[in-house]
N, C-alpha and C positions, 0 to 999 in steps of 0.2 A: 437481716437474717430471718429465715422463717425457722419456724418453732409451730411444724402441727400439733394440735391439741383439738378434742371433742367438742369445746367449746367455741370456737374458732368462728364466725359469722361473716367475718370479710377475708378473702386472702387480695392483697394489691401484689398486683402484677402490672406487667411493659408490655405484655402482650397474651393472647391466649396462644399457648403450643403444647404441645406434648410431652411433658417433663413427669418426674417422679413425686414435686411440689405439688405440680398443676393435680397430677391423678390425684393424689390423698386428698385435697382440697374438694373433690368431683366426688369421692366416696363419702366426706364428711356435710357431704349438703351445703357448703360455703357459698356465698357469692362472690365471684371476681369484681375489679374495680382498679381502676388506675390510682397508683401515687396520689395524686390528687386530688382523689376524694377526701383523703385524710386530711392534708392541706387543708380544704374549707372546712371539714369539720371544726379543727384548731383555728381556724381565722373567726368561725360564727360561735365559736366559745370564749373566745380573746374579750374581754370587757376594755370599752375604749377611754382612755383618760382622763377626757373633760365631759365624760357620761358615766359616772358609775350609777353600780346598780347591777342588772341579771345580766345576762349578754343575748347575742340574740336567739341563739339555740336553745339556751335556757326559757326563754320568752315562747319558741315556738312549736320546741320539742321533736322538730322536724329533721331528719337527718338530710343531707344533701341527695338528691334523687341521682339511684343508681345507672339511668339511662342514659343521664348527662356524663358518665365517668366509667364508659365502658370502655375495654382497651380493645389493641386491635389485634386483626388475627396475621396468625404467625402466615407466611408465605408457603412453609413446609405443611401446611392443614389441607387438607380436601377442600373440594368446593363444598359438602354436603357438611363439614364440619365449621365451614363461616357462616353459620347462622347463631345470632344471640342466644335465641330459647333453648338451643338444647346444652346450652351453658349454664342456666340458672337452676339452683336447687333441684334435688330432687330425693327423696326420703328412702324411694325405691333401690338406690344405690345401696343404699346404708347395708352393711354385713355380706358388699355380695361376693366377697373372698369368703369365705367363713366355708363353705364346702373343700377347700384345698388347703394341704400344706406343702410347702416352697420350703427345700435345699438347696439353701445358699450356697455354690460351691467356689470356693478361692484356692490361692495358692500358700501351705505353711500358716503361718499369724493373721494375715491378711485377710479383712473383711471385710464385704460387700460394706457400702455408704449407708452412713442412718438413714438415707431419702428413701432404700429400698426397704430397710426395716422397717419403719413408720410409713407406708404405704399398703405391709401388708398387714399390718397389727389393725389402721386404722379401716381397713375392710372386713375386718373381724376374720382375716386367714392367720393359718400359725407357722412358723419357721424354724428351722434352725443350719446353723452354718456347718458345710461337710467341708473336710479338707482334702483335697484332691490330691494330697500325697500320703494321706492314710491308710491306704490301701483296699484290695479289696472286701478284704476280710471286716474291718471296719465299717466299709460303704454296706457290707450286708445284713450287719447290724442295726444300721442305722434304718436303713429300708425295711427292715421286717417292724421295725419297730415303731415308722412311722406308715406303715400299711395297717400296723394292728390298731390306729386309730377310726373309730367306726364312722362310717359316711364322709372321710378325706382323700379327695384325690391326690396321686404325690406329683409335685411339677419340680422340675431341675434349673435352679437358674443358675447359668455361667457362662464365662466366654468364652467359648470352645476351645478357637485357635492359640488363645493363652494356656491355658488349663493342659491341650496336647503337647506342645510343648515345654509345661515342667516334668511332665512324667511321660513322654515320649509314645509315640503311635499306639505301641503294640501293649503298653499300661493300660493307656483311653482306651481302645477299643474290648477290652477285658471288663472296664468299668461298665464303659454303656453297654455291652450284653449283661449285665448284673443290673443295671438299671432298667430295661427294654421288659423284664419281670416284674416291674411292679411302679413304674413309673407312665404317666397317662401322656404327659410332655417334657422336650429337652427344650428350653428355652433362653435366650439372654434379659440381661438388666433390660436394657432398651425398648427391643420386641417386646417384653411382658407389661412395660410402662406404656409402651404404644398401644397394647392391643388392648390392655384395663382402660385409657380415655377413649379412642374407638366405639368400647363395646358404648359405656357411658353414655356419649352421647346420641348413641343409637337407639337409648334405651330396650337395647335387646340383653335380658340380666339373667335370662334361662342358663347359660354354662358358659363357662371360656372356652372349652375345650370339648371335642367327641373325642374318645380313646380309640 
């Protein structure tokens, strides 16, 4: 199970792709690594029976080099995206959500996965979940409210085709003219997860978005 946290220095993965894991990992400066590396970590720490004494990690202080335990890329990646280096650290990511806040939009109870919560906390952006049968009297609430935030763009994320139908064509389309006022982007989970590793590894951190 992963558990993002700021202190986080390896995330092991099966492969590099596009996930919500993968981004938060790319925003926290982590380095990738197969399964494996951990393995020899715990192999070169294991003190062996009929040798006690330090082990060998302890003797060398060397952790297992990360070039030897890179994973591989996902088939769904660009060619411009199988390249190692634009995989490794980069400091410059750090807070580059922090200009935007994200309205989580669900159906009733239902809400978005911790992976999109802890993706956008951990880019230093802020959230909160709208319920897309609150109406729209609420949604306008919500929007003045997170407009009056100084220097935040507001971005929608949900899944259209769901979301239209719990509350039926002519609901949605009331909301998003109530949204089209003060919102920069309509987007889904997926697109926002794809297009946060995208920018990443493009290292192009100027904005997500032109309004």
């Amino acid at each position: 199970m992963y558990t993002p946290d700021a202190q986080i220095t390896h995330h092991l993965v099966s492969q590099y792709t596009a996930t919500a894991s993968i981004a938060t990992s790319l925003l926290s400066a982590s380095h990738f690594v197969k399964p494996d590396w951990l393995g020899e970590i715990i192999r070169l720490s294991s003190v062996e029976e009929d040798r006690p004494g330090a082990s060998q990690l302890e003797n060398t202080f060397a952790l297992p080099p990360l070039s030897k335990y890179r994973p591989p890329f996902s088939p769904s990646l660009q060619d411009s995206q199988k390249i190692f280096r634009v995989w490794e650290p980069n400091e410059e990511r750090l807070n580059m959500l922090s200009p935007y806040r994200f309205f989580l939009v669900n159906e009733n109870v239902k809400v978005p996965g911790s992976d999109m919560r802890d993706l956008i906390q951990r880019g230093g952006g802020a959230y909160e979940h709208l319920d897309v049968c609150a109406g729209k009297s609420k949604w306008h609430k919500a929007l003045v409210r997170g407009n009056a935030k100084e220097g935040q763009k507001l971005v929608l994320v949900g899944e259209q085709e769901s979301l239209k139908t719990a509350v039926g064509e002519r609901e949605w389309q009331d909301l998003l003219h109530e949204v089209e006022m003060y919102v920069c982007v309509t987007t889904s989970e997926g697109v926002l997860t794809y297009r946060i590793v995208s920018i990443c590894l493009l290292f192009h951190l100027a904005i997500l978005w032109k309004r």
